[in-house]
FITIMAR-924528 format. One record per residue (C-alpha): x, y, z; residue in three letters. Coordinates in steps of 0.02 Angstrom, whole numbers, padded with zeros to 5 digits, always signed. Layout:
# FITIMAR-924528
XYZALA
...
# end
This chain:
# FITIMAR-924528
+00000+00000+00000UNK
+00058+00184-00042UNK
+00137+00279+00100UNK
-00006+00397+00068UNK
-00123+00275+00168UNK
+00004+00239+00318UNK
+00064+00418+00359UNK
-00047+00455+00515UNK
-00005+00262+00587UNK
+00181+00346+00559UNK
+00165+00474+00676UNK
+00221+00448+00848UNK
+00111+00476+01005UNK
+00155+00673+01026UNK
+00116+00697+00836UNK
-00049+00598+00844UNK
-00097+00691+01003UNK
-00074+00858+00930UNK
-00159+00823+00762UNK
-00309+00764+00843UNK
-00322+00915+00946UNK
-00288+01032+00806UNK
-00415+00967+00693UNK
-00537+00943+00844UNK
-00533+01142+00860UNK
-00513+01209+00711UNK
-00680+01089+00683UNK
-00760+01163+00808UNK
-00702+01327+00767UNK
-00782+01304+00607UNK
-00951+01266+00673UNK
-00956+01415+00781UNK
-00926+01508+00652UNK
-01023+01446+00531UNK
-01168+01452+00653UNK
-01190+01620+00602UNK
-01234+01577+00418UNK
-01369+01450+00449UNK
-01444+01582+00573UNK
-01436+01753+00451UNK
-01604+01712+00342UNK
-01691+01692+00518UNK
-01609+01859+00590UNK
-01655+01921+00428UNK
-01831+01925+00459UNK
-01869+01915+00641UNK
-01751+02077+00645UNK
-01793+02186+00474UNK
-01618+02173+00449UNK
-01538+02236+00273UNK
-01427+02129+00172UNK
-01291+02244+00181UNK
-01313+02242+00390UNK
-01301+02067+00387UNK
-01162+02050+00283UNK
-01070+02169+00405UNK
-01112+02049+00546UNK
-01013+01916+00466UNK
-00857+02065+00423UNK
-00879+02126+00613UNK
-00814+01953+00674UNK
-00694+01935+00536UNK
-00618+02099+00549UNK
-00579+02074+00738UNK
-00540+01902+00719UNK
-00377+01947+00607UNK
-00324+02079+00764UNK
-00349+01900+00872UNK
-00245+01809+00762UNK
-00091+01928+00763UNK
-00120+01957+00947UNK
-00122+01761+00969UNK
+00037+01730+00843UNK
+00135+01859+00941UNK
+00074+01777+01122UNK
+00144+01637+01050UNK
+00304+01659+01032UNK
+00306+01754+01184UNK
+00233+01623+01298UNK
+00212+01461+01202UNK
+00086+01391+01081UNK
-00013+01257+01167UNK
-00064+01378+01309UNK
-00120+01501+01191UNK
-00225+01401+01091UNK
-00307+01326+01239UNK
-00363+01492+01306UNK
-00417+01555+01115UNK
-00529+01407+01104UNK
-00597+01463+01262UNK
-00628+01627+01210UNK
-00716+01596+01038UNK
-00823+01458+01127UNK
-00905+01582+01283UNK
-00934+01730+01145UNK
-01032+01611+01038UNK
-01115+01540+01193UNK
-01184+01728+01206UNK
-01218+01757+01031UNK
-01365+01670+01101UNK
-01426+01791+01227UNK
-01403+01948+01112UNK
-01592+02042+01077UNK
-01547+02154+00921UNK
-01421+02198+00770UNK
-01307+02299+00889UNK
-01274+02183+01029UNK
-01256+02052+00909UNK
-01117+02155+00819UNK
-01028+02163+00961UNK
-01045+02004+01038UNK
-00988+01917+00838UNK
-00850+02043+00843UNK
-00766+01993+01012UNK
-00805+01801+00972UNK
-00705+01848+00817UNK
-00557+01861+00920UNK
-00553+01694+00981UNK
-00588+01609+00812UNK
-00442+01718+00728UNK
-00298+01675+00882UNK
-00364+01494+00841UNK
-00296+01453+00663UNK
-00134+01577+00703UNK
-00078+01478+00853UNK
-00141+01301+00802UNK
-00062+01288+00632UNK
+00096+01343+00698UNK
+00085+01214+00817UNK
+00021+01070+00717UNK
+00159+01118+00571UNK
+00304+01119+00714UNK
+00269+00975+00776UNK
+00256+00854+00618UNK
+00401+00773+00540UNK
+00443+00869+00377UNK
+00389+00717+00271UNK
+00212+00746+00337UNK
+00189+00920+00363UNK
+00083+00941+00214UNK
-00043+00817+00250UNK
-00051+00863+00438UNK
-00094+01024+00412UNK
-00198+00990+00272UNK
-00291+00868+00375UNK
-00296+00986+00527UNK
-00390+01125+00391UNK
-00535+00979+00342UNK
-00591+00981+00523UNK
-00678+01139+00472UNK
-00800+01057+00332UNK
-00839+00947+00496UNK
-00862+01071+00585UNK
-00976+01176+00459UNK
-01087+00983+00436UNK
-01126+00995+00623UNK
-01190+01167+00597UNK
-01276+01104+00462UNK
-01364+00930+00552UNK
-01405+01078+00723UNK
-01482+01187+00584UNK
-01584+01045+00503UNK
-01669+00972+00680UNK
-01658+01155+00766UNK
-01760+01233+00647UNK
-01879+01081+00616UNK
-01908+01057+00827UNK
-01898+01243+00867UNK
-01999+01392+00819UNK
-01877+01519+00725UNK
-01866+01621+00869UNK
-01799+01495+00972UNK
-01687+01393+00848UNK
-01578+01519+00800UNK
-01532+01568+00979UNK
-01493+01368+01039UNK
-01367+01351+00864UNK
-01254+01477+00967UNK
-01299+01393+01138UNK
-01219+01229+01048UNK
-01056+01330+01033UNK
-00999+01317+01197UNK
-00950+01123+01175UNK
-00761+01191+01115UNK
-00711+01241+01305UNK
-00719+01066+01355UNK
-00565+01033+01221UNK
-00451+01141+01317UNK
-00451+01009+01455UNK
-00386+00875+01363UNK
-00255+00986+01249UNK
-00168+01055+01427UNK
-00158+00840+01470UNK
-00117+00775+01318UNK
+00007+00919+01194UNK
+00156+00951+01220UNK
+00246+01113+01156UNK
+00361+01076+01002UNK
+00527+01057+01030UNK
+00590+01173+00904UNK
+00506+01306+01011UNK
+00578+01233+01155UNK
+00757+01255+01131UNK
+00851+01391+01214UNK
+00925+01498+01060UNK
+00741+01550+00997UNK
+00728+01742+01079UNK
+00559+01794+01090UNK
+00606+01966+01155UNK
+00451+02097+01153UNK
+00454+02186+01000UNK
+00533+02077+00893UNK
+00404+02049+00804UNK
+00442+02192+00710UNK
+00575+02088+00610UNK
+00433+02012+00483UNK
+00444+02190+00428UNK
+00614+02195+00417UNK
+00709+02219+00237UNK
+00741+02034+00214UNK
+00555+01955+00268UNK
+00461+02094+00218UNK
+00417+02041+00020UNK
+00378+01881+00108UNK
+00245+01959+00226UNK
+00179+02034+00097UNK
+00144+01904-00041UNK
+00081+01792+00092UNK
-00034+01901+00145UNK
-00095+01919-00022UNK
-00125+01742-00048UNK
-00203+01738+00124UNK
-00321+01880+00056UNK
-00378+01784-00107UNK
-00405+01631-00007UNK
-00507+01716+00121UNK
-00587+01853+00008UNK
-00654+01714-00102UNK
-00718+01587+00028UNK
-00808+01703+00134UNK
-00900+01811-00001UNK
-00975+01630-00061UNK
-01011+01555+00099UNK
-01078+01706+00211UNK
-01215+01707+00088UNK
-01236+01532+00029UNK
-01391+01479+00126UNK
-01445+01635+00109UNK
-01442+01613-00098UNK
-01534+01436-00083UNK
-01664+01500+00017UNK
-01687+01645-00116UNK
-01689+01516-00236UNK
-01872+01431-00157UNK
-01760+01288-00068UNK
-01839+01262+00098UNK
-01753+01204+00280UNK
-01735+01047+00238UNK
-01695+01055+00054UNK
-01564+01199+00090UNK
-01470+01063+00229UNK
-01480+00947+00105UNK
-01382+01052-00028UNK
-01274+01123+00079UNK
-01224+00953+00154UNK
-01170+00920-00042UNK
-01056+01066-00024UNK
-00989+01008+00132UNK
-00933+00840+00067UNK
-00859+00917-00062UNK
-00778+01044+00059UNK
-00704+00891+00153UNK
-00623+00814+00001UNK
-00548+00965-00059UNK
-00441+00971+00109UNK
-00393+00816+00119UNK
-00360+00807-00074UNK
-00254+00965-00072UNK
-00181+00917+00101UNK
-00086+00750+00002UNK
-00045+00861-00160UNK
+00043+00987-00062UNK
+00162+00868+00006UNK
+00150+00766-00168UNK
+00185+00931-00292UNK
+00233+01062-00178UNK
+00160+01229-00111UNK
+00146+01317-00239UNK
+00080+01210-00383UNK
-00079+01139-00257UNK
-00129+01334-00210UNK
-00136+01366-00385UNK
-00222+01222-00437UNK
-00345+01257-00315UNK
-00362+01445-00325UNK
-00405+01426-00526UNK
-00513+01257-00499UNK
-00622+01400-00356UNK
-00643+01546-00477UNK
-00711+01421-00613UNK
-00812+01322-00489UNK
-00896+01494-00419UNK
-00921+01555-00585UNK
-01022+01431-00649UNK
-01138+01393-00477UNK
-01167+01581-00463UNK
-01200+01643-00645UNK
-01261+01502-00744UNK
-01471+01492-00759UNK
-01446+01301-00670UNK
-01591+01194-00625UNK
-01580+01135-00444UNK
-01534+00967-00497UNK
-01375+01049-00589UNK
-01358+01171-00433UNK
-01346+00985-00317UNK
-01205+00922-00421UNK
-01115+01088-00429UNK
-01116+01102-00252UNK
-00974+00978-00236UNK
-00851+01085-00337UNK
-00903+01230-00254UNK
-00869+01154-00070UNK
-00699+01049-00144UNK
-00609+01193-00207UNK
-00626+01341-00107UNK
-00587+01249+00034UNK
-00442+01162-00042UNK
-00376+01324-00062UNK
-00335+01334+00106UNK
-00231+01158+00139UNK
-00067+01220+00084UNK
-00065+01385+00165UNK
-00023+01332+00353UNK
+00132+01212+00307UNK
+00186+01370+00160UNK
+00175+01505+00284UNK
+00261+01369+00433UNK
+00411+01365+00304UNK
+00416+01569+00268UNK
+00478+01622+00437UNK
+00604+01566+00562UNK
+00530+01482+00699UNK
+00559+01636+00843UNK
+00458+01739+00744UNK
+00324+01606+00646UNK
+00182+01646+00770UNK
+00170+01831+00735UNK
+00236+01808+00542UNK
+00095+01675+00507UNK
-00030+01780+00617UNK
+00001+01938+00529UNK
-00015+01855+00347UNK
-00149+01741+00381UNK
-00259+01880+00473UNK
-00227+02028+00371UNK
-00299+01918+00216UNK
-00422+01883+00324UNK
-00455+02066+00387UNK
-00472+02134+00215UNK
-00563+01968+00147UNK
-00697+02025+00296UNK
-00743+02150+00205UNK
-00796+02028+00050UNK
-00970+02008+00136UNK
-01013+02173+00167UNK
-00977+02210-00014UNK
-01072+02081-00078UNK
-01226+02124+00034UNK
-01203+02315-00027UNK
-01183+02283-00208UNK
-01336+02124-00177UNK
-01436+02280-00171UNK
-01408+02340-00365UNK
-01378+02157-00439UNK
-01422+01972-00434UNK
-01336+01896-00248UNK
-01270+01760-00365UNK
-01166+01910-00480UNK
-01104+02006-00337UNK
-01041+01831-00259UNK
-00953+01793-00402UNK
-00867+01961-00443UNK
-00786+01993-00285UNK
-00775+01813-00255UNK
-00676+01778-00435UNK
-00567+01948-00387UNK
-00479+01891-00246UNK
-00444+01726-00334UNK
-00349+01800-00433UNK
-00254+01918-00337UNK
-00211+01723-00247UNK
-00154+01671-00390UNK
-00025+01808-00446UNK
+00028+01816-00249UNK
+00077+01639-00267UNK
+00191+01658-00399UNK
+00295+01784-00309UNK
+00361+01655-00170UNK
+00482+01514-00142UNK
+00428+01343-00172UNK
+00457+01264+00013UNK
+00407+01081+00020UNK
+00490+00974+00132UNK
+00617+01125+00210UNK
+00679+01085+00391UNK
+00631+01203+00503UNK
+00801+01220+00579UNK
+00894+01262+00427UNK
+00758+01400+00383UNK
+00790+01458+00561UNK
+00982+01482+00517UNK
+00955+01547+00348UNK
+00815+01678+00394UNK
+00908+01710+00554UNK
+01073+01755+00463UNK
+00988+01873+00348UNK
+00874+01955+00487UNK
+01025+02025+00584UNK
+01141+02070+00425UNK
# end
């Protein structure tokens, strides 16, 4: 049998313990979050809510969740990544709990927004964690795997969205989704008895002096902060401007409850396979060839669901395309950006990158809710959604292929260059 189908009985108890943790949150992290998408036709009318107001609910959370995310990556290298993540999975899981309790737009704005910081400090410090602690060999697929958690994650939503709103009256459904998101605190227990912190991070040469964070700036990292924030921006542009608004556009389209779980649970499973997929290319072709692939395979795949005059029956099949490579996209990123910075400064490096994609991808949703206003959801999805594919794409090609580099050699090489 290929090594492909033995890697994870490779890893050794430390690795297994970690993985499972990481993909455990970041599929939980997913369902909190994607709580809020399942919930916005119901908030929709029960609140005479605009489109464009909703869409900033979902940019409120994602805005503040980048400022999480760099806050988390630089707590990280300050005072370790395991304890971090276990008190951002904390966080994201109490704000969602009282997402619940909120009685109109502005609370709710808030509330999303704070949650936000939880979720963002969540991928930062747990992708850093998950690619330190895998063997080279694996990294790829670890971290790949670690990302499918999320189209878990976003199923559960969907199966609490499918009973909740066939049990509950509307008033009461939406409000017990959130109440479900306080399950992720109980994960923090068993991360602080189970992970370890890497050992990389562990050794006594890494400084993690305050302010030197600064050095991802610095002349020799700086082109690389910014192209990877650029492909962090197309990924997370893209994604969130179709799936903020997906359930939204089925229900438009005369699907009801049950129907719209149905198609979205299409979407899912092709979400799943695209991470897992992507996860083995990246180790299999490298980096940059699986982003690529990906990013192109998502502004095809979001072109043709959104803009086409499809029957539902060719809007089921499409689904799977439209779940497989969006989320794809995002497989390659955490082991890419792992292998971009040196290892005393990859929690703020990856932070900043990943969440400044992700703070000006926020504001995808808004933008498709304003401009939902003068044309077809389904047009506005796919313009702004097809944009920051692109921009993905072109980002790509302006970094270093990095498959397979040891982190302690990039920590010498970077390190060199950093204080010349």
């Amino acid at each position: 049998m290929p090594e492909a189908g033995w890697w994870l009985r490779r890893l050794d108890r430390g690795e297994r313990a970690t993985l499972i943790a990481t993909f455990a949150g970041w599929m939980l992290d997913g369902m909190d979050v994607m709580v809020y998408s399942f919930v916005l036709p119901s908030l929709i009318l029960l609140w005479h809510i605009s489109k464009a107001q909703a869409g900033w609910l979902g940019t409120s959370a994602l805005l503040l969740s980048s400022l999480g995310g760099w806050m988390a990556g630089l707590a990280a290298d300050r005072w370790g990544r395991v304890r971090v993540l276990q008190i951002t999975i904390v966080w994201f899981a109490v704000f969602t709990f009282l997402s619940g309790f909120t009685t109109s737009f502005s609370q709710l704005l808030v509330v999303r927004g704070l949650q936000g910081l939880g979720f963002g400090g969540e991928w930062a410090v747990g992708s850093v964690l998950i690619a330190e602690r895998i063997r080279a060999r694996f990294r790829g697929r670890a971290v790949g795997t670690t990302q499918s958690g999320w189209a878990v994650g976003w199923a559960l939503a969907a199966v609490f969205y499918t009973v909740a709103f066939n049990v509950l009256p509307a008033e009461y459904a939406w409000r017990a989704m959130f109440w479900v998101g306080l399950a992720p605190a109980l994960l923090a227990f068993w991360i602080q008895r189970h992970v370890r912190e890497p050992e990389i991070f562990m050794r006594p040469s890494q400084t993690r002096a305050p302010g030197h964070f600064l050095k991802i700036f610095s002349r020799p990292l700086l082109p690389t902060t910014l192209w990877a924030s650029m492909v962090a921006l197309g990924a997370q542009g893209g994604y969130y401007a179709v799936n903020t608004f997906l359930p939204l556009y089925l229900r438009a389209r005369g699907l009801g409850v049950v129907s719209t779980g149905a198609y979205l649970l299409v979407v899912i499973a092709g979400s799943f396979a695209g991470y897992l997929t992507s996860a083995h290319l990246t180790d299999r072709i490298g980096r940059r060839p699986a982003l690529m692939v990906f990013a192109a395979g998502s502004f095809v795949a979001i072109a043709a669901y959104m803009v086409l005059p499809l029957g539902n029956g060719a809007t089921l099949v499409l689904g799977f395309p439209l779940g497989f490579f969006p989320s794809g996209s995002f497989s390659p990123m955490g082991s890419f950006f792992t292998e971009l910075f040196p290892t005393s400064l990859r929690g703020s490096g990856q932070g900043f990158t990943y969440n400044f994609g992700r703070a000006v991808g926020a504001l995808f949703p808004a933008l498709v809710g304003y401009f939902s206003a003068r044309v077809a959801l389904g047009t506005a999805i796919a313009v702004f959604a097809g944009a920051a594919y692109t921009v993905m794409i072109a980002a790509v090609m302006m970094l270093p292929e990095t498959r397979f580099r040891d982190l302690a050699q990039i920590d010498a090489a970077l390190s060199r260059e950093s204080t010349s």
